[in-house]
Backbone as XML, in Angstrom:
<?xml version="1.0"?>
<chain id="A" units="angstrom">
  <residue number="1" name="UNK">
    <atom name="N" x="19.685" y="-59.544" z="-18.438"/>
    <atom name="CA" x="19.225" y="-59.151" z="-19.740"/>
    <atom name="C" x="18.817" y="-60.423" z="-20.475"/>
  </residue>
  <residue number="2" name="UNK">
    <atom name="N" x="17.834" y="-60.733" z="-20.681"/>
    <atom name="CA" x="17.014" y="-62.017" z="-20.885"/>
    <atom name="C" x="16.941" y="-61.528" z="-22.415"/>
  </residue>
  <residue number="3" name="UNK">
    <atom name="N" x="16.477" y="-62.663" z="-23.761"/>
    <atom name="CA" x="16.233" y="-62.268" z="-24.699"/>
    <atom name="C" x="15.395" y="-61.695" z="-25.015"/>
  </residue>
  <residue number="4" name="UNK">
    <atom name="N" x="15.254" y="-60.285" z="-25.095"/>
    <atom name="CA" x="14.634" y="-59.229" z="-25.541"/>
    <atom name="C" x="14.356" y="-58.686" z="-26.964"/>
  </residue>
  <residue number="5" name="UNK">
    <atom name="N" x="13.144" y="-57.939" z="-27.333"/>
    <atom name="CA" x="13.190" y="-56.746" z="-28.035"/>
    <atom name="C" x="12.428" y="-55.544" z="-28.184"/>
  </residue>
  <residue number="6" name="UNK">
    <atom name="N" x="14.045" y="-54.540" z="-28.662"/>
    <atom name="CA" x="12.985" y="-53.746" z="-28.468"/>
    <atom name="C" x="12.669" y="-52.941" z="-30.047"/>
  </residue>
  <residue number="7" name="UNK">
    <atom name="N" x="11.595" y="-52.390" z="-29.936"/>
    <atom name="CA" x="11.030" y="-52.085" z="-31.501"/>
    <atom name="C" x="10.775" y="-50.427" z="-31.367"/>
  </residue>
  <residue number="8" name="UNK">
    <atom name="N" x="11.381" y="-49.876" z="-32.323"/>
    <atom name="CA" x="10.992" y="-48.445" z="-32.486"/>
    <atom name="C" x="10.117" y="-48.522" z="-33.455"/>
  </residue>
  <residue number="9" name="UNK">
    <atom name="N" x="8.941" y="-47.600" z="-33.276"/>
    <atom name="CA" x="8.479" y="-48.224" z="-34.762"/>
    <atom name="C" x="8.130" y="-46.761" z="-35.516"/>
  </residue>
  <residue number="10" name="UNK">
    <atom name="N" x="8.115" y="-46.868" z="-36.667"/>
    <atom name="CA" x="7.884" y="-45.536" z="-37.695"/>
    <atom name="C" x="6.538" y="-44.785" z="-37.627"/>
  </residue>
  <residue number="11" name="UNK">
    <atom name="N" x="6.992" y="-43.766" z="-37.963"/>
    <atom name="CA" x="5.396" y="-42.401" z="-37.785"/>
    <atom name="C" x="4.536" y="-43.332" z="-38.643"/>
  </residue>
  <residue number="12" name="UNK">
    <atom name="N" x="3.374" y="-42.867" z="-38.717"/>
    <atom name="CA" x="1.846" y="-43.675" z="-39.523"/>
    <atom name="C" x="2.321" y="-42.899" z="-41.412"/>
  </residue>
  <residue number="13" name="UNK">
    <atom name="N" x="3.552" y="-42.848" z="-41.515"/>
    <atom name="CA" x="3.705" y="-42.232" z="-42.811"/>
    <atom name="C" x="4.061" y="-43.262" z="-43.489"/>
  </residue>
  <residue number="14" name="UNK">
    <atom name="N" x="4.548" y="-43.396" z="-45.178"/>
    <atom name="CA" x="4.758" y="-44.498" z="-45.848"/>
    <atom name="C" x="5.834" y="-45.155" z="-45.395"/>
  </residue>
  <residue number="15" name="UNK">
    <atom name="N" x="5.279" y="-46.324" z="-44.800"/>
    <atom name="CA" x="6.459" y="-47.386" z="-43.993"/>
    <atom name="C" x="6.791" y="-47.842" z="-44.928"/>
  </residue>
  <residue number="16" name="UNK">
    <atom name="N" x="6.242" y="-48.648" z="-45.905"/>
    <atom name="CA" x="6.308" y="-49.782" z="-46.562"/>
    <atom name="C" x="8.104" y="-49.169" z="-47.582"/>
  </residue>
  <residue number="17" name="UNK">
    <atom name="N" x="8.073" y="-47.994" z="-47.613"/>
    <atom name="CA" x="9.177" y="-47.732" z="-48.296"/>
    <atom name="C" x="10.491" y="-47.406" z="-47.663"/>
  </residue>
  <residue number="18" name="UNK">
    <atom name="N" x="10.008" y="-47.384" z="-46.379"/>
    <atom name="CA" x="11.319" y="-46.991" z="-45.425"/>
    <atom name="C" x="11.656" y="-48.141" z="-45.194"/>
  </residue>
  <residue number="19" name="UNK">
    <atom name="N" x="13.387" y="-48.025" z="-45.230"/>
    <atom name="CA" x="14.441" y="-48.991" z="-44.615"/>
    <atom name="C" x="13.903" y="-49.788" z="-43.218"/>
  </residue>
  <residue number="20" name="UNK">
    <atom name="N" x="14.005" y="-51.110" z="-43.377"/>
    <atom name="CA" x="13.667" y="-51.459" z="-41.902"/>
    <atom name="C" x="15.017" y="-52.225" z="-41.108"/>
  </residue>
  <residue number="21" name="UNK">
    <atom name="N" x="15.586" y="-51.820" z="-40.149"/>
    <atom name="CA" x="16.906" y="-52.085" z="-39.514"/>
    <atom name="C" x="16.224" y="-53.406" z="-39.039"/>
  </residue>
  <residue number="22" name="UNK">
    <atom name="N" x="17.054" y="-54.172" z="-38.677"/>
    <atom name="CA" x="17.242" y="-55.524" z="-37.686"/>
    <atom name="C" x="18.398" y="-56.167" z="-37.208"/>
  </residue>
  <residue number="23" name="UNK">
    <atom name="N" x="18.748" y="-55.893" z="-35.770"/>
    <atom name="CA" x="19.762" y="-56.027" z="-35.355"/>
    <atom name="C" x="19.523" y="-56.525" z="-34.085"/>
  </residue>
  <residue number="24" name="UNK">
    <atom name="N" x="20.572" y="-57.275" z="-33.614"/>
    <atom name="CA" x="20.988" y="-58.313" z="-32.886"/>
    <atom name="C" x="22.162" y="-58.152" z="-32.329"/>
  </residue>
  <residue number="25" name="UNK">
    <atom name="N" x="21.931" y="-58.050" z="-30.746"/>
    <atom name="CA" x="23.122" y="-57.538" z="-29.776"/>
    <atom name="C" x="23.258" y="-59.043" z="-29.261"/>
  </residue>
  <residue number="26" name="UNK">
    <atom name="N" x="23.840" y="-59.426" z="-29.312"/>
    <atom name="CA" x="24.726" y="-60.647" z="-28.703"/>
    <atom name="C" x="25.287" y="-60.702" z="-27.598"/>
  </residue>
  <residue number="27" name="UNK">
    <atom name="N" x="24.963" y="-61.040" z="-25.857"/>
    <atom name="CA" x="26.000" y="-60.719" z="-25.246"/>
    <atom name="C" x="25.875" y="-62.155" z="-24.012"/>
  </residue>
  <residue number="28" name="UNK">
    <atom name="N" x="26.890" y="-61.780" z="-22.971"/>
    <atom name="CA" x="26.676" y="-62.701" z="-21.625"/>
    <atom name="C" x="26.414" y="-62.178" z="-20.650"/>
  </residue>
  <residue number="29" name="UNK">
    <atom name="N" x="25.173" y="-62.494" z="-20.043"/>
    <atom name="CA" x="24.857" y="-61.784" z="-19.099"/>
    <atom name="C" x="24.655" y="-60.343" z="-19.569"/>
  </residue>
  <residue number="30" name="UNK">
    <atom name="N" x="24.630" y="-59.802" z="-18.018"/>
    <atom name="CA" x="24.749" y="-58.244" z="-17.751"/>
    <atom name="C" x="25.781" y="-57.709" z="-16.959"/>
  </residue>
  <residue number="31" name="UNK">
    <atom name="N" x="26.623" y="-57.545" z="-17.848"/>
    <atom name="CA" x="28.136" y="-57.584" z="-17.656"/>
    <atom name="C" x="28.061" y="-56.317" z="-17.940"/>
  </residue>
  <residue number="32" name="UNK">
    <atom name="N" x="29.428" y="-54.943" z="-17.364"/>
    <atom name="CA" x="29.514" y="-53.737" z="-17.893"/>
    <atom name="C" x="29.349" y="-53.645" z="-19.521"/>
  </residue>
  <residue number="33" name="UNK">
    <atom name="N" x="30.575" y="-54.226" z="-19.528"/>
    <atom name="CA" x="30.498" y="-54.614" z="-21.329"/>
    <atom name="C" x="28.993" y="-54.355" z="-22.318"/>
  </residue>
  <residue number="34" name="UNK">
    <atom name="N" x="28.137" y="-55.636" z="-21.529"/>
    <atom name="CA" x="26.696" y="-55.701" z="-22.130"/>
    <atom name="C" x="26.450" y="-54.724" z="-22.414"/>
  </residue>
  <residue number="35" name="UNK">
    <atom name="N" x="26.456" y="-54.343" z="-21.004"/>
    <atom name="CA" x="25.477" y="-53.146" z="-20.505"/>
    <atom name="C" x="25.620" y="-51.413" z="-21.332"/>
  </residue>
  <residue number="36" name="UNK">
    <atom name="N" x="27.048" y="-51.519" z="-21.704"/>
    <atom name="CA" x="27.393" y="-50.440" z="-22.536"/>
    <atom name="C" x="27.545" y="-50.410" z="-23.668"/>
  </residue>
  <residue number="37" name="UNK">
    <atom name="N" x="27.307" y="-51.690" z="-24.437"/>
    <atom name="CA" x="26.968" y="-52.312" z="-25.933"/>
    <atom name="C" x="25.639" y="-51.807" z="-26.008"/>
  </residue>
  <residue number="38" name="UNK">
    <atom name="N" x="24.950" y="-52.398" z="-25.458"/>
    <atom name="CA" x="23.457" y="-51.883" z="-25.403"/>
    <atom name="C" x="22.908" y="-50.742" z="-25.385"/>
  </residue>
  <residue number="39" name="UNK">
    <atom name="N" x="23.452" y="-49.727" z="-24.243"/>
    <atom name="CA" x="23.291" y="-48.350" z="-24.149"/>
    <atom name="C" x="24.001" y="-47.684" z="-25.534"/>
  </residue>
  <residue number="40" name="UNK">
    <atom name="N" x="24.948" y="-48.057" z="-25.846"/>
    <atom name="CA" x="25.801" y="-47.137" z="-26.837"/>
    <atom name="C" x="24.386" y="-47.587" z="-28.293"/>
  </residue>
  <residue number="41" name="UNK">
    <atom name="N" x="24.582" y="-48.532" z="-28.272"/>
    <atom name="CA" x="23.638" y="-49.271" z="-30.196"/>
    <atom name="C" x="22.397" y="-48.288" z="-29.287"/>
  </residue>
  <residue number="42" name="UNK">
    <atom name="N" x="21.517" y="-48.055" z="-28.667"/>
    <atom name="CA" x="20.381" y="-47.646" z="-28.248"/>
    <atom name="C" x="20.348" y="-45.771" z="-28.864"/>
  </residue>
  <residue number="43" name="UNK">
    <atom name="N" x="21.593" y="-45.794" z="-28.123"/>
    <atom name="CA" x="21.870" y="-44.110" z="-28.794"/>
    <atom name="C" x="22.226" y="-43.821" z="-30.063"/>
  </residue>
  <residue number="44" name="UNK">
    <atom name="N" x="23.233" y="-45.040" z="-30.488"/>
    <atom name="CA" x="22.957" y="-44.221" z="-31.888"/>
    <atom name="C" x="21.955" y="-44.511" z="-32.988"/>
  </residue>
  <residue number="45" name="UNK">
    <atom name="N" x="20.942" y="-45.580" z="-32.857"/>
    <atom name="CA" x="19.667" y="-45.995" z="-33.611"/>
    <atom name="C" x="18.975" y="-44.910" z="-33.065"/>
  </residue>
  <residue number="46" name="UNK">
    <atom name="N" x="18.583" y="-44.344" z="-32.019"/>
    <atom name="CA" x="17.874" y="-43.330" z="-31.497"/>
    <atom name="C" x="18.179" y="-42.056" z="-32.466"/>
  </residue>
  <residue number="47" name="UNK">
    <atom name="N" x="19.832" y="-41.736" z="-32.596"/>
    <atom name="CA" x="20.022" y="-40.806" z="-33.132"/>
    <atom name="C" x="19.915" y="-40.682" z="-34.910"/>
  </residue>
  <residue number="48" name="UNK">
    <atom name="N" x="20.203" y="-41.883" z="-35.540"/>
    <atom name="CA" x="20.442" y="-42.042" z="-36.841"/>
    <atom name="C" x="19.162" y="-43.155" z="-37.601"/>
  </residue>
  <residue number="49" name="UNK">
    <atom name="N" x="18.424" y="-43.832" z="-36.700"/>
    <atom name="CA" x="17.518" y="-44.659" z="-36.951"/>
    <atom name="C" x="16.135" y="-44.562" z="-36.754"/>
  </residue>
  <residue number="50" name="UNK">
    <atom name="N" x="15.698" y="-43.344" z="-36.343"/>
    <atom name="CA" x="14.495" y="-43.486" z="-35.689"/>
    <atom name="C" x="13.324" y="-43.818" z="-35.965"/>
  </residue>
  <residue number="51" name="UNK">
    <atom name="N" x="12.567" y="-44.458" z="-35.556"/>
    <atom name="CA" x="11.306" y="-44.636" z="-36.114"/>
    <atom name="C" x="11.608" y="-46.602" z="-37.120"/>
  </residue>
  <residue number="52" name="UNK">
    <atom name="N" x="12.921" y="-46.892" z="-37.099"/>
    <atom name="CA" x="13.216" y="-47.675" z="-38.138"/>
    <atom name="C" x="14.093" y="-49.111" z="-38.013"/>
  </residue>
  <residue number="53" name="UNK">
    <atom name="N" x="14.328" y="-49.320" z="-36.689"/>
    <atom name="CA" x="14.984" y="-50.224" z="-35.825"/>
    <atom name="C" x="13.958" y="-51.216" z="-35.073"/>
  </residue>
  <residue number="54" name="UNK">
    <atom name="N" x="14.656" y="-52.573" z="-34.919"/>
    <atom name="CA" x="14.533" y="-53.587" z="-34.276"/>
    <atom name="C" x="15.517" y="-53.735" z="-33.514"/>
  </residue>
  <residue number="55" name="UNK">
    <atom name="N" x="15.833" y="-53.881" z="-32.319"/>
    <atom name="CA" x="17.206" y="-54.884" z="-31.230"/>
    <atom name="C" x="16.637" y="-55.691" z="-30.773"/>
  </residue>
  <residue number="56" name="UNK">
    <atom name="N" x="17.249" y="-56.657" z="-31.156"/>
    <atom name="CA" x="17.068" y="-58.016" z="-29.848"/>
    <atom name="C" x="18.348" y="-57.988" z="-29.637"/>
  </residue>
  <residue number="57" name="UNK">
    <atom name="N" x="18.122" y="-58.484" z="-27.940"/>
    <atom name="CA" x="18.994" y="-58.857" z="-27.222"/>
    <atom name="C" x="19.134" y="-59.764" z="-27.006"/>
  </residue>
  <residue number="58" name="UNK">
    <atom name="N" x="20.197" y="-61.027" z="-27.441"/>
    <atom name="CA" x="20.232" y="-62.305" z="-27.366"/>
    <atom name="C" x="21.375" y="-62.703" z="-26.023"/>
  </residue>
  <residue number="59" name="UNK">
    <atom name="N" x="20.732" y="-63.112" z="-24.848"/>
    <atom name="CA" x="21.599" y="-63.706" z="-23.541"/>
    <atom name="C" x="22.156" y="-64.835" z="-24.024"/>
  </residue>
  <residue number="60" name="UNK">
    <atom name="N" x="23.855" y="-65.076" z="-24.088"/>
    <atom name="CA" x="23.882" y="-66.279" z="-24.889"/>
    <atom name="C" x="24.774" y="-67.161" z="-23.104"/>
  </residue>
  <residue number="61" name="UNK">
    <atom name="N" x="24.672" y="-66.767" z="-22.433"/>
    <atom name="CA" x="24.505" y="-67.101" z="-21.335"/>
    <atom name="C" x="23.139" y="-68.199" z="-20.967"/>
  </residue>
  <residue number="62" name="UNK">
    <atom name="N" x="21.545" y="-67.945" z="-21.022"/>
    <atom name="CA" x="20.493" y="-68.493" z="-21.144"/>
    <atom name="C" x="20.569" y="-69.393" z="-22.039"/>
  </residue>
  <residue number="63" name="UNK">
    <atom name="N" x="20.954" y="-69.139" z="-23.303"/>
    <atom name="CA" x="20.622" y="-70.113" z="-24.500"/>
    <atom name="C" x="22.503" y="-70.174" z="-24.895"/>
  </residue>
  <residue number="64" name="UNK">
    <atom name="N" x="23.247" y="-70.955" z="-25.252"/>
    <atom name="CA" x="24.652" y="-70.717" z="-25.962"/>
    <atom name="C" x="24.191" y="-71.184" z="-27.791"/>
  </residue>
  <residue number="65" name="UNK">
    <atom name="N" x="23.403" y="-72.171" z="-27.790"/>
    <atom name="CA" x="22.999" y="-72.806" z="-29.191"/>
    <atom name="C" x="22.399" y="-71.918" z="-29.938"/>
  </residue>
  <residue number="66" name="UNK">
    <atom name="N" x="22.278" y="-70.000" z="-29.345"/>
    <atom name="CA" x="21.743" y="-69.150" z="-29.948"/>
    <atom name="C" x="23.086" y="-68.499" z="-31.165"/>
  </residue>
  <residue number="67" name="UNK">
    <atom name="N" x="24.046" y="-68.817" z="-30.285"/>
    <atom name="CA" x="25.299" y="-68.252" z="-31.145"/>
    <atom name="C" x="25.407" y="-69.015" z="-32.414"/>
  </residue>
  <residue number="68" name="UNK">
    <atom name="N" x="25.123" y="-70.211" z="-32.499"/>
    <atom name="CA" x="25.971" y="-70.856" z="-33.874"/>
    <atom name="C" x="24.752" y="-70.144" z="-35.244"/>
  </residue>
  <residue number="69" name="UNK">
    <atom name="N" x="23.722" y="-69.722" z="-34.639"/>
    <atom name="CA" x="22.320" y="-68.673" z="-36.319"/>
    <atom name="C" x="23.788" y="-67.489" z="-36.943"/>
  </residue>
  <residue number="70" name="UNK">
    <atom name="N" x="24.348" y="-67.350" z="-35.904"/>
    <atom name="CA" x="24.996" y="-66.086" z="-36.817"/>
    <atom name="C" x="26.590" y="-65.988" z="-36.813"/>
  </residue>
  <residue number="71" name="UNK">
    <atom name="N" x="27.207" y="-67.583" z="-36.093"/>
    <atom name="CA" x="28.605" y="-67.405" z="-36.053"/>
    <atom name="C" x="29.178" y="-66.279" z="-35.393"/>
  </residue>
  <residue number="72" name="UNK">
    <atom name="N" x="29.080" y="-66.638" z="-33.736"/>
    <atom name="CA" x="29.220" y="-65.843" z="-32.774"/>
    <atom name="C" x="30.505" y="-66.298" z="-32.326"/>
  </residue>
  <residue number="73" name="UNK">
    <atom name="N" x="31.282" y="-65.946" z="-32.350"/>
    <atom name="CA" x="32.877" y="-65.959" z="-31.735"/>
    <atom name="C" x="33.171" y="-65.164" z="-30.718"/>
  </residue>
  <residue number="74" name="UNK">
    <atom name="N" x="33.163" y="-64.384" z="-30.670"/>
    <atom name="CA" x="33.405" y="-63.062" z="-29.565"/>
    <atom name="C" x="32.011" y="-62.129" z="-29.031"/>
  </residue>
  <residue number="75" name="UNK">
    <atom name="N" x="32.140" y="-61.895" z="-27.278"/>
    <atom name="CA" x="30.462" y="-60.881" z="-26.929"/>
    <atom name="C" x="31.421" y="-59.971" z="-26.280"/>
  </residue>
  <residue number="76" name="UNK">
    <atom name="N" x="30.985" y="-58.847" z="-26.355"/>
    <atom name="CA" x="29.409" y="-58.681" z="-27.446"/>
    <atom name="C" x="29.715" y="-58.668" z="-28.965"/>
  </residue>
  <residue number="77" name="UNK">
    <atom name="N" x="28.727" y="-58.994" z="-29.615"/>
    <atom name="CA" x="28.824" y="-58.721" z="-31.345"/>
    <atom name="C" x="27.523" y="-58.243" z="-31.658"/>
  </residue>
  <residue number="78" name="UNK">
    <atom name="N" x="27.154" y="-57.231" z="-31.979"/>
    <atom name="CA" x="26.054" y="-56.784" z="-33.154"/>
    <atom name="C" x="26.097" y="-57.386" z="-34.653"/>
  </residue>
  <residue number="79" name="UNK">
    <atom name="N" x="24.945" y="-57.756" z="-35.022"/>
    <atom name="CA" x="24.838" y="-58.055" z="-36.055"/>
    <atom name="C" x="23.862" y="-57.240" z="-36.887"/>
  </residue>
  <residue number="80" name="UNK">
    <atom name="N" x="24.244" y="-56.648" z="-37.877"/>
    <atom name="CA" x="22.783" y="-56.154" z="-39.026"/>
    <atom name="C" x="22.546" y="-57.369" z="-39.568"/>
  </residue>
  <residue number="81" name="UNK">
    <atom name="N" x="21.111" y="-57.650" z="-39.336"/>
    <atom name="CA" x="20.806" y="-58.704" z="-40.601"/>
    <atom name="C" x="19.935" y="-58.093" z="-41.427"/>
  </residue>
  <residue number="82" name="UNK">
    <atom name="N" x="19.238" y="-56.992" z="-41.306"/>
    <atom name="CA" x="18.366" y="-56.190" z="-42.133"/>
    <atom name="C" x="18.931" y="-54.930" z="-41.990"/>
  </residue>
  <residue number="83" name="UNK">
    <atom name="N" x="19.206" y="-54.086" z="-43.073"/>
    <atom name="CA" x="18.954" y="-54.146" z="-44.553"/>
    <atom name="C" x="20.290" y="-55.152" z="-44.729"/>
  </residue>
  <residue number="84" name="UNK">
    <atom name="N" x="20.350" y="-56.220" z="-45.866"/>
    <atom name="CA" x="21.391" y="-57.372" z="-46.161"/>
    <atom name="C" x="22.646" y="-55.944" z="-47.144"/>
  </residue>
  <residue number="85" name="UNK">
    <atom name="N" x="23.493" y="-56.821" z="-46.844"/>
    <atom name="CA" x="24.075" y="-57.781" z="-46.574"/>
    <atom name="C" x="24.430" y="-57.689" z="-45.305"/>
  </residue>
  <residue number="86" name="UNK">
    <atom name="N" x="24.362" y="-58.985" z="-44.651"/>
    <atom name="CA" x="24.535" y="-59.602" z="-43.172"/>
    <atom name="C" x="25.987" y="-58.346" z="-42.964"/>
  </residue>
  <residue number="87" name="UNK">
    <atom name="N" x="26.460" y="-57.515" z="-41.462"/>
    <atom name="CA" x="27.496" y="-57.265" z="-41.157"/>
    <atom name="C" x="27.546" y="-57.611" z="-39.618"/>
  </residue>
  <residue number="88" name="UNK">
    <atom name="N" x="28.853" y="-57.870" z="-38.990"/>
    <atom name="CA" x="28.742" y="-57.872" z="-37.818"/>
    <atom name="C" x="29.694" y="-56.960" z="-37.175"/>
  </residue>
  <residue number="89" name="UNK">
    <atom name="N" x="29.952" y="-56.376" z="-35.880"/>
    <atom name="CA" x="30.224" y="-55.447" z="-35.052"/>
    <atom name="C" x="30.574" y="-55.887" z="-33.803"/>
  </residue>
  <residue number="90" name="UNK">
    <atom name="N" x="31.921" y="-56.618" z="-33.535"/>
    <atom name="CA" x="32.563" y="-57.000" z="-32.257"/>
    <atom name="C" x="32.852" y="-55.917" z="-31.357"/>
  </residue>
  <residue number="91" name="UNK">
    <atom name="N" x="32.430" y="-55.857" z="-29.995"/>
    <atom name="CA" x="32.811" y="-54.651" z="-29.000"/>
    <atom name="C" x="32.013" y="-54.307" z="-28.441"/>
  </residue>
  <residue number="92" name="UNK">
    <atom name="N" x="31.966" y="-53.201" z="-27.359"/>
    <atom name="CA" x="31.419" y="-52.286" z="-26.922"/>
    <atom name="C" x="30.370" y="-51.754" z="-27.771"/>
  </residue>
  <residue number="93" name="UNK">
    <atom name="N" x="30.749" y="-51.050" z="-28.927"/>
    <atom name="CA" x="30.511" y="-50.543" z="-29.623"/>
    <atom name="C" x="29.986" y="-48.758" z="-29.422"/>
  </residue>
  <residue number="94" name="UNK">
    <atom name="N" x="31.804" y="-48.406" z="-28.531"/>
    <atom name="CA" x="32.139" y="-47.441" z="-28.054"/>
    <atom name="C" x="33.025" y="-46.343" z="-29.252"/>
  </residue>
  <residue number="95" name="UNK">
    <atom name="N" x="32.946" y="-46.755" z="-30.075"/>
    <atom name="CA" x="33.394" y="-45.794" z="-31.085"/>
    <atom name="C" x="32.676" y="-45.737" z="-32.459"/>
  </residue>
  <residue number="96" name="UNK">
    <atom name="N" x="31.724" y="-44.504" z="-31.956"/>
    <atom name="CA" x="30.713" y="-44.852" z="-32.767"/>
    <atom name="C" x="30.784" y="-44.403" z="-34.055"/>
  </residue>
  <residue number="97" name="UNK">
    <atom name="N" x="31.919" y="-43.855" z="-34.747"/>
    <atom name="CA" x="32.131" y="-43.636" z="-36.143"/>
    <atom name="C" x="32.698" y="-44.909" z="-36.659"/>
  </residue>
  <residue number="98" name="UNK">
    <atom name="N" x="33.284" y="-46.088" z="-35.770"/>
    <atom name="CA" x="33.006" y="-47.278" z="-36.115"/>
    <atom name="C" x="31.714" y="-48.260" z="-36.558"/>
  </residue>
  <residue number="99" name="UNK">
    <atom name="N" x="31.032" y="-48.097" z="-35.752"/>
    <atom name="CA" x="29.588" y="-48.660" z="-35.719"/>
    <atom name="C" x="29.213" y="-48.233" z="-36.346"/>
  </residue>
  <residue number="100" name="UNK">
    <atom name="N" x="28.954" y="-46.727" z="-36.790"/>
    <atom name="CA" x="28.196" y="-45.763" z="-38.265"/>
    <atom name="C" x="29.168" y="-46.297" z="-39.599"/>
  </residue>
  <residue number="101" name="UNK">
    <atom name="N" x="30.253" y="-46.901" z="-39.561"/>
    <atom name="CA" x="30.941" y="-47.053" z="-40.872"/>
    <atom name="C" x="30.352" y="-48.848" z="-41.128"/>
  </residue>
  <residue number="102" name="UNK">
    <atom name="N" x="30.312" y="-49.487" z="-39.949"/>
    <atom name="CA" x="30.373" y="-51.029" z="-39.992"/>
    <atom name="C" x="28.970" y="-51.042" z="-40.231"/>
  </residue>
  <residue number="103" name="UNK">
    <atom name="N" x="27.941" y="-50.430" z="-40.015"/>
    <atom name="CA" x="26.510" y="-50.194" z="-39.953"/>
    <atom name="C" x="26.137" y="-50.061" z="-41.486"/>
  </residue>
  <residue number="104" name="UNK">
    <atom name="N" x="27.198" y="-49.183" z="-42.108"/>
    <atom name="CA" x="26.914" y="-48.555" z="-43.253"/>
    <atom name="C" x="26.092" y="-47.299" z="-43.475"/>
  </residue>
  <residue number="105" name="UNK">
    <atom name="N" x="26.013" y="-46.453" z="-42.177"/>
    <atom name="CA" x="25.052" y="-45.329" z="-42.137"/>
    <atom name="C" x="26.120" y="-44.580" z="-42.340"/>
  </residue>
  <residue number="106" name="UNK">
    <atom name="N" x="27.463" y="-44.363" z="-42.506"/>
    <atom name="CA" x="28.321" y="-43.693" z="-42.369"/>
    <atom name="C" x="29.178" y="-43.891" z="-43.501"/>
  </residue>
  <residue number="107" name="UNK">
    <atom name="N" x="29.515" y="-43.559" z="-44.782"/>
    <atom name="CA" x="30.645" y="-43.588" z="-45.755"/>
    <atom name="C" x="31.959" y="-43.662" z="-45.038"/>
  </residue>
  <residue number="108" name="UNK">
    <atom name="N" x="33.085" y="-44.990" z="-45.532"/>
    <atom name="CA" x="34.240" y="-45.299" z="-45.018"/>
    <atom name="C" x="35.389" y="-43.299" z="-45.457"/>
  </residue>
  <residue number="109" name="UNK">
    <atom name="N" x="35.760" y="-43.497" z="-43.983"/>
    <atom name="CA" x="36.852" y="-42.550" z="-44.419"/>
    <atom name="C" x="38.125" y="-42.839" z="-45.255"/>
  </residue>
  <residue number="110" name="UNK">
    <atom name="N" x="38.570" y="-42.537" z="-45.807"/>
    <atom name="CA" x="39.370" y="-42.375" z="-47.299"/>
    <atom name="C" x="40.629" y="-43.011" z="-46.471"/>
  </residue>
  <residue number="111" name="UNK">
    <atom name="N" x="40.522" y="-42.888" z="-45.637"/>
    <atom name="CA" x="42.299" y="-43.606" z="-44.833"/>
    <atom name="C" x="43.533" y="-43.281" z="-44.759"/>
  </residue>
  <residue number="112" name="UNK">
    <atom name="N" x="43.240" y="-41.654" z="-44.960"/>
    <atom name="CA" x="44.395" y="-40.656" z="-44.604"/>
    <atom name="C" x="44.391" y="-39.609" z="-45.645"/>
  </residue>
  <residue number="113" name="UNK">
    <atom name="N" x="45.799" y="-39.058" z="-45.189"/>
    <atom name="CA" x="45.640" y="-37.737" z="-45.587"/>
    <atom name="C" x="46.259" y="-37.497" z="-47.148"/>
  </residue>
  <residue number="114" name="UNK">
    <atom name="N" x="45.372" y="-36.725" z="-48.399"/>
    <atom name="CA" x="46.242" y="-37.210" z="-49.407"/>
    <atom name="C" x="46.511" y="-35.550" z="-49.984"/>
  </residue>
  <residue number="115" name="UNK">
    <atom name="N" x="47.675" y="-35.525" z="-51.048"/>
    <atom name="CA" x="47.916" y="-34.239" z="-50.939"/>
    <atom name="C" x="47.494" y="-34.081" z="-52.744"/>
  </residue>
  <residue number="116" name="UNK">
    <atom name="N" x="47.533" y="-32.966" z="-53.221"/>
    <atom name="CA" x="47.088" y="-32.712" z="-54.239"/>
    <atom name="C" x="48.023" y="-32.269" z="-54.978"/>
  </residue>
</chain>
């Protein structure tokens, strides 16, 4: 998995006002891991993003001096850098009501159960 991207791009309708995603999968090699970071962020931009996403795939294997642009500690990490504010997303990114909350496409759940 070499540094890649890939671009969904929006119907011929008013772009200029739609949200534009930009995100950045971080990984080593093509490792299971990668490989299911990638597939998982693919499905849910497919499902919740469409038409409105950027991924690059950054091999930090090929390049390592790619990690210090976004303070890369742990792979895989997703990063949103578009729409700001900057968030990042350590993992798989196999639990995807995680990724929809860390993404911000998803309102945080309240954090239990409260009684009335």
């Amino acid at each position: 998995m070499d540094t890649e991207t890939i671009t969904d791009t929006p119907p011929a309708t008013p772009a200029e006002t739609a949200p534009r995603w930009n995100l950045r999968l971080y990984v080593a090699g093509q490792t299971p891991k990668s490989l299911t970071a990638f597939a998982n962020l693919k499905r849910i931009c497919e499902e919740y993003l469409e038409g409105y996403y950027v991924i690059e795939v950054i091999d930090l294997l090929k390049d390592p001096r790619l990690a210090h642009d976004d303070q890369i500690l742990a792979l895989p990490t997703l990063v949103r850098r578009r729409p700001e504010p900057v968030r990042k997303i350590i993992g798989d990114l196999s639990d995807a009501e995680r990724v929809l909350e860390g993404l911000d496409l998803k309102p945080r759940s309240s954090g239990g159960n409260h009684a009335d």
